[in-house]
C-alpha positions in Angstrom: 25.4 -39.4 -68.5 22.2 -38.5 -70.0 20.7 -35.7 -68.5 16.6 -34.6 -67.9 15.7 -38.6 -69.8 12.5 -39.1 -68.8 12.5 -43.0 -69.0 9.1 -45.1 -69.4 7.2 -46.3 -66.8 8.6 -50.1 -66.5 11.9 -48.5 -65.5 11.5 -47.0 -62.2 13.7 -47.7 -59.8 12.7 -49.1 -56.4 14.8 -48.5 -53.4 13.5 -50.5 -49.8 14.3 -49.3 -46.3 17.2 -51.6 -45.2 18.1 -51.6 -41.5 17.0 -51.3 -38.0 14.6 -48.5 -38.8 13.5 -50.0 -41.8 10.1 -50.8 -41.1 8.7 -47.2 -40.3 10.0 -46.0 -43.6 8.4 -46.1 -46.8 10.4 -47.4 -50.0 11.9 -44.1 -52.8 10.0 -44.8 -56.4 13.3 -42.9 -58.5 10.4 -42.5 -61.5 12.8 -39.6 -63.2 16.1 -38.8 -64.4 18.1 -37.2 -62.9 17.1 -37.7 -59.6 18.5 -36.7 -56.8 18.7 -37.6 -52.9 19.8 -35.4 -49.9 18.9 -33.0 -47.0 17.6 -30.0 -48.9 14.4 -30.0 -49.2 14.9 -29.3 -52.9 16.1 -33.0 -53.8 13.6 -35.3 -55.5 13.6 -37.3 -52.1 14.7 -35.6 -48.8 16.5 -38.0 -46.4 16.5 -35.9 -42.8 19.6 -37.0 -41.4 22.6 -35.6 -40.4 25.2 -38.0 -41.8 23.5 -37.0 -45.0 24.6 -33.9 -47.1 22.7 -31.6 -48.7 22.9 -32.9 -52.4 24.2 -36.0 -51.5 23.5 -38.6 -54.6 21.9 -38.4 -58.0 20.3 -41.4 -60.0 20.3 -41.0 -63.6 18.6 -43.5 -66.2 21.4 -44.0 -69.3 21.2 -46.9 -72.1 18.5 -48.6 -70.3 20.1 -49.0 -66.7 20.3 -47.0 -63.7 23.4 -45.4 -62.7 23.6 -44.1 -59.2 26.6 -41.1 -58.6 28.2 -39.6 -55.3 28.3 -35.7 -55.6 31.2 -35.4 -53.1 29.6 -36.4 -50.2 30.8 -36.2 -46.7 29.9 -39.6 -45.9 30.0 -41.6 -49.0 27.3 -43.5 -51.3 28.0 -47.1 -51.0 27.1 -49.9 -53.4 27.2 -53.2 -52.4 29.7 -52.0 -49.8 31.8 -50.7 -52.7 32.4 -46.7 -52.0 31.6 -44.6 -55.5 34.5 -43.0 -56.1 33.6 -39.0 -56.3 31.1 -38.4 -59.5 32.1 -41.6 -61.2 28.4 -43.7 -61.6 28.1 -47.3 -61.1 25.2 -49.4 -62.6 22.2 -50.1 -60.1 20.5 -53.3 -60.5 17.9 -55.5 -58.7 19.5 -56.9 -55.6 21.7 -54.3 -54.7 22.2 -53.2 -51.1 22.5 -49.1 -51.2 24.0 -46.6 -48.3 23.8 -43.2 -48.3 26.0 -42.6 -45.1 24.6 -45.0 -42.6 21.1 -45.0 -44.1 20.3 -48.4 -46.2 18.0 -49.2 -49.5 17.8 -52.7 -51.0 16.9 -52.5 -54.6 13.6 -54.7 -55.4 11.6 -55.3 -58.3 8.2 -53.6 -57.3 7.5 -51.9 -54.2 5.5 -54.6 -52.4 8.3 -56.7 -53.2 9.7 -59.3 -50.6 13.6 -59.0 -49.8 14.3 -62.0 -50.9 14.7 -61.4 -54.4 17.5 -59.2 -52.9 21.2 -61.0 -53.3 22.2 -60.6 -49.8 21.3 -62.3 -46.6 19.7 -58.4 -45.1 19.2 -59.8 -42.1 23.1 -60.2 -41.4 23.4 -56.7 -43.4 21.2 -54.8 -41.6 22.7 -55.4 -38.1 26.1 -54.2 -39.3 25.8 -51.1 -37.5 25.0 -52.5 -34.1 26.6 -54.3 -31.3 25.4 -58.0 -33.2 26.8 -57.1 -36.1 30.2 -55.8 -34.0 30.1 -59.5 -32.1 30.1 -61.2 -35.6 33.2 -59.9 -37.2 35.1 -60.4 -33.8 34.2 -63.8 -34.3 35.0 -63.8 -37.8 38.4 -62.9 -37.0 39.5 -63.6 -33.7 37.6 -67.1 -34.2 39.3 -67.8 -37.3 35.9 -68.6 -38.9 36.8 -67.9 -42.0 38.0 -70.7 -45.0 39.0 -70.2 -48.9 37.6 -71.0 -52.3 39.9 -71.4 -55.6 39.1 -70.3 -58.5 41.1 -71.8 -61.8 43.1 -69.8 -63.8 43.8 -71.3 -67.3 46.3 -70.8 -70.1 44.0 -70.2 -72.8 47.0 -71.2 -75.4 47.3 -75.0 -73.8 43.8 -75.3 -71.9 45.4 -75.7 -69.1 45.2 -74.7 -65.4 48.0 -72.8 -64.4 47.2 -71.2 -61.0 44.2 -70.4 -58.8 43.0 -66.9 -57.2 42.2 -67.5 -53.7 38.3 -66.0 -52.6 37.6 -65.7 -48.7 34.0 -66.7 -47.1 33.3 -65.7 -43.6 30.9 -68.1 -41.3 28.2 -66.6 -38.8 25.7 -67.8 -36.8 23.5 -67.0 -39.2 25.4 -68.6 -41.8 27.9 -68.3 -44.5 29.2 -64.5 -45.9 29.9 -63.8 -49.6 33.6 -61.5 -49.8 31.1 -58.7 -50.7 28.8 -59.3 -47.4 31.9 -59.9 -45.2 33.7 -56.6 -46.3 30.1 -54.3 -46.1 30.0 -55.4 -42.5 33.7 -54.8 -42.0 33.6 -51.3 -44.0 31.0 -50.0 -41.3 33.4 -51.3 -38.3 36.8 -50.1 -39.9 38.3 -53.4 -39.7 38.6 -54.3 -43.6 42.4 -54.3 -43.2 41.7 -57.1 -40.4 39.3 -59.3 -42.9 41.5 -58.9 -45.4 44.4 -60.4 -44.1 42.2 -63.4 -42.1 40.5 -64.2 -45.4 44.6 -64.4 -46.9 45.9 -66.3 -44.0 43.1 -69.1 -44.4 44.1 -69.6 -48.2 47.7 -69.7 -47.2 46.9 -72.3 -44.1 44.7 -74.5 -47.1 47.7 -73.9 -49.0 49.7 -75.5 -46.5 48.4 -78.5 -45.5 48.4 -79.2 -49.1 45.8 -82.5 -48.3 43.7 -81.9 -51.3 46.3 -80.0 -53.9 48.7 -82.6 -55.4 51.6 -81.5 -57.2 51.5 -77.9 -57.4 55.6 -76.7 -57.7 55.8 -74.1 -60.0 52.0 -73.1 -60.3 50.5 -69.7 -59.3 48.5 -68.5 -56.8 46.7 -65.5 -56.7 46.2 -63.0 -53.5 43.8 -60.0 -52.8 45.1 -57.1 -50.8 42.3 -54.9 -50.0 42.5 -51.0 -50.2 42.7 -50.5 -46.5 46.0 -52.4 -46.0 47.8 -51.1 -48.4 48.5 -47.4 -46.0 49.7 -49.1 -43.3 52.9 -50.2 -44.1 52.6 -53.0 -41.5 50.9 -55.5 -44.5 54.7 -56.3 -45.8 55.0 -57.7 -42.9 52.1 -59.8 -43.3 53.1 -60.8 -46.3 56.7 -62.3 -45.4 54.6 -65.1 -43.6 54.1 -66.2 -47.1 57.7 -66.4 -48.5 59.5 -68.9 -46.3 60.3 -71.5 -48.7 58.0 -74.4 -47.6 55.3 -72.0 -48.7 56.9 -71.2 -51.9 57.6 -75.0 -52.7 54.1 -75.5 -53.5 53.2 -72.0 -55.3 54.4 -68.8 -57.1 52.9 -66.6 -55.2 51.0 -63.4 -57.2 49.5 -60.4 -55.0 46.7 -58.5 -56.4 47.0 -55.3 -56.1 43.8 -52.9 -56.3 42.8 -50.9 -59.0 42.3 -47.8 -57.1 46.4 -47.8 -56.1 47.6 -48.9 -59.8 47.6 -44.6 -60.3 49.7 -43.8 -57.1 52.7 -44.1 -59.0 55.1 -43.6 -56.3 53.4 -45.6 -53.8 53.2 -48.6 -56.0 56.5 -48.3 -57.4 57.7 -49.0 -53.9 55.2 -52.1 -53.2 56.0 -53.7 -56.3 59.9 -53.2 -54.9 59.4 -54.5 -51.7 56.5 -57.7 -53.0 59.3 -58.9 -55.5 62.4 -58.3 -52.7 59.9 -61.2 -51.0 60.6 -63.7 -54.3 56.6 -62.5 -55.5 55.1 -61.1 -58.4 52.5 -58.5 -58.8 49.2 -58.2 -60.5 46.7 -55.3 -61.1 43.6 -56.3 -60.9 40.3 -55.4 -62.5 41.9 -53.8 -65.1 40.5 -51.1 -66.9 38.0 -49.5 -64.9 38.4 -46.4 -62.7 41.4 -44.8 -62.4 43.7 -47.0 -64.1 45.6 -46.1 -67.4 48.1 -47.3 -69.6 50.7 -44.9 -68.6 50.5 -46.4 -65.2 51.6 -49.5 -66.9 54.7 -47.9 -68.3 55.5 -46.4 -65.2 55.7 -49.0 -62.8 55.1 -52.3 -65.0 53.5 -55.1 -63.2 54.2 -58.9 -64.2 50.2 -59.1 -65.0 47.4 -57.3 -66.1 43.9 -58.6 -65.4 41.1 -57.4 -67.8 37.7 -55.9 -66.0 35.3 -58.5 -66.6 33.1 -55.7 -68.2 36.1 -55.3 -70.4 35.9 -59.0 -71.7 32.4 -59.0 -71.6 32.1 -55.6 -74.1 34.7 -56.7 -76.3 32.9 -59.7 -77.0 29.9 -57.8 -78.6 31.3 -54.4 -80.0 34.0 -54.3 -82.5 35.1 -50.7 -80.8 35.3 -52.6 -77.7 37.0 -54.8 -78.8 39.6 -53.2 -81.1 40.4 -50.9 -77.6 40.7 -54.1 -75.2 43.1 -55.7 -78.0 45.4 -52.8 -78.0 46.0 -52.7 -74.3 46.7 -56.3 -74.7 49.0 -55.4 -77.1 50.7 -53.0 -75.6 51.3 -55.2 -72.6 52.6 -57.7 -74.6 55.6 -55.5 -75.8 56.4 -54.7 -72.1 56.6 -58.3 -71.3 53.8 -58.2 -69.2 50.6 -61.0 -69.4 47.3 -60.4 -69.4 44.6 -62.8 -67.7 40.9 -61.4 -68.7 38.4 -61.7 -65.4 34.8 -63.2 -65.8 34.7 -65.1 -68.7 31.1 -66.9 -69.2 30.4 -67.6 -72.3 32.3 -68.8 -75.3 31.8 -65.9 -77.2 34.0 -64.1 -74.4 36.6 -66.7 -74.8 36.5 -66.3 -78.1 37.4 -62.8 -77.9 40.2 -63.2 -75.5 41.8 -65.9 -77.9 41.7 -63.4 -80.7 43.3 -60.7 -78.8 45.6 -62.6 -77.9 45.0 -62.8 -74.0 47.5 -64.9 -72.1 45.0 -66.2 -69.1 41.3 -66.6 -68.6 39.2 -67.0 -65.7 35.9 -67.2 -64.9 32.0 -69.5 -64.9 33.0 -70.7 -68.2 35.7 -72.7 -66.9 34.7 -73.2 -63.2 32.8 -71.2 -60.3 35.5 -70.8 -57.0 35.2 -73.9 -55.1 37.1 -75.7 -52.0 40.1 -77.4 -53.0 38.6 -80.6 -52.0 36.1 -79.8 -54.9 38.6 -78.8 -57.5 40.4 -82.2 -57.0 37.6 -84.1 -56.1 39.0 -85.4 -53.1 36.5 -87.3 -50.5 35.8 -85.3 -47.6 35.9 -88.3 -45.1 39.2 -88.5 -45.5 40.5 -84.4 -44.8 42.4 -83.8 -41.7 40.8 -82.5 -38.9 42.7 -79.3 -39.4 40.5 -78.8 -42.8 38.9 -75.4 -42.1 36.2 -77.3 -43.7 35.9 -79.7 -40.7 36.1 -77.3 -38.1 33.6 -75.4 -39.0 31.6 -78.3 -40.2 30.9 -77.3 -43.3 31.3 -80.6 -45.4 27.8 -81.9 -47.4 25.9 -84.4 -45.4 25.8 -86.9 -47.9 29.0 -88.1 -49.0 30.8 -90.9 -49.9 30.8 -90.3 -53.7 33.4 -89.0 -56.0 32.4 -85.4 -57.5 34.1 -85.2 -61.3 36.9 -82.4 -61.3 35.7 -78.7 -61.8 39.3 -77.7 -62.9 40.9 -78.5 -66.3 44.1 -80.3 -66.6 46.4 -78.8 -64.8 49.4 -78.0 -66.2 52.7 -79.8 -64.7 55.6 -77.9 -64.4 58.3 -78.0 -67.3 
């Protein structure tokens, strides 16, 4: 990072009091860089509280963004209810829902500015640290009120869809959750491990009734484990539910493993053991970013590799970038292991993952997650009443007309 750059004046960085005690708080102009946030009186803004440590955070302004950084806090710095991992940044940008501890900042354009330009429904976010925002995710979970979206994965070789990675929602009173909302709620109520699995089990149950799907048999589909399953070693047995062979007659079933394990060589050595024992393959997701390396790769080999989006997306513009991606594809390709490159928008980044080589794409280019009645343009008056869809009437209104196919041809098995 670039230290003591002083950037212009149309980059400050606003940060709005988010939360119960919002309103009695002003907003933090972060004008400088660095700048940093904490108890002592000596930080650029003090924040007098006692979850807060004394040099908790530090903003710094690098190749035009803001990067925000955790200096070993007690408590954490949280972005988007994603925890920055000791002293490594991540990029700030309008929208984003901030915690230092349990105090909240949603980042706006201009101080007066409303909070709806922020990407998040703060009104549901801001309760998640009292007893409303306890009720909901009991709900959530206990109530089952949660139901999948499929996003396409295509062969970029044959342009064809060859498997789907399954994306939990999460309904409220107050209305649908994005993953990211969901999990910020469930990170401040230690029950992540909880959502995880109910988002899983609802993609599984779609999975099952098979209403909308067609002929699937040999076809992949992708699963998230989140972080906090993974210690407790009772998530194996969550995941036998998925490997009686009804299941498995309609999918190959891939689990996602995060990126934050892929270096705990030891530990994952024994999950990818016990997730093939089960008749499934493994997948490290996101690639690239953080901790992962390619010796990790070597060590314990998984059966895919999917690319950071930020990956795709650099190696799209920058010949370095590029030339780096390409040899990690490469060298996966010599271990017999494919690689599927994440968030792919444009065709410039498709481009780029044809030229390197990449086995699999995903992403807006080729279709945004959708129910499966969407992907296969099924008519909603005719889903069982089971349909997650239906009982938690979520179906459009207006209906009655056939919406075109948002997934490619799907390939058949040979």
């Amino acid at each position: 990072m670039v230290a003591n750059n002083r950037p212009n004046c149309e980059t400050p960085l606003v940060l709005k009091p988010h939360g119960a005690d919002a309103e009695q708080e002003r907003s933090i102009i972060v004008d400088h860089s660095p700048f940093w946030i904490g108890r002592r009186p000596e930080n650029d803004k003090q924040l007098i509280r006692s979850d807060i440590s004394g040099r908790h955070a530090v903003f710094n302004f690098d190749d035009g963004s803001w990067w925000v950084a955790d200096n070993n806090s007690t408590n954490g710095t949280f972005v988007n209810a994603h925890r920055v991992e000791g002293t490594r940044p991540i990029r700030v940008n309008v929208g984003d829902v901030l915690y230092f501890a349990t105090k909240g900042f949603v980042v706006v354009c201009e101080e007066d500015d409303s909070a709806n330009r922020s990407l998040y429904n703060t009104k549901v976010l801001g309760e998640s640290t009292n007893i409303r925002g306890v009720m909901q995710l009991i709900r959530i979970i206990n109530e089952q009120r949660t139901y999948p979206h499929f996003q396409p994965i295509v062969d970029l070789e044959l342009d064809e869809t060859v498997g789907w990675e399954a994306l939990g929602r999460a309904m409220t009173e107050d209305g649908p959750l994005t993953p990211a909302q969901a999990f910020f709620l469930a990170q401040h109520n230690k029950v992540e491990a909880k959502l995880s699995r109910r988002f899983r089990e609802s993609a599984v149950a779609c999975g099952r009734c098979h209403h909308c799907w067609g002929d699937t048999q040999g076809l992949m589909l992708f699963l998230n484990l989140h972080t906090a399953e993974i210690p407790d070693s009772a998530f194996i047995d969550s995941l036998k539910d998925l490997a009686d062979a009804e299941f498995r007659r309609y999918f190959r079933i891939v689990v996602e493993m995060p990126e934050s394990w892929v270096c705990k060589t030891e530990e994952m050595r024994r999950l990818t053991q016990q997730i093939r024992a089960l008749g499934m393959q493994v997948a490290y997701d996101d690639f690239g970013v953080g901790q992962s390396r390619l010796t990790d790769l070597r060590e314990v080999p998984p059966d895919f590799v999917k690319l950071d989006r930020h990956l795709v997306q650099q190696a799209a513009v920058d010949k370095v970038q590029y030339d780096l991606v390409k040899a990690i594809v490469d060298a996966c390709r010599k271990m017999q292991i494919r690689t599927l490159g994440e968030g792919i928008e444009t065709k410039e980044e498709l481009e780029a993952c044809k030229s390197m080589r990449v086995n699999l794409g995903q992403g807006y280019y080729f279709s945004r997650p959708l129910p499966a009645y969407e992907l296969f343009s099924k008519n909603t008056r005719e889903l069982p009443n089971q349909c997650q869809f239906v009982r938690l009437d979520l179906l459009p209104r207006r209906e009655g007309h056939e919406r075109p196919s948002a997934a490619r041809g799907v390939a058949q098995p040979g």
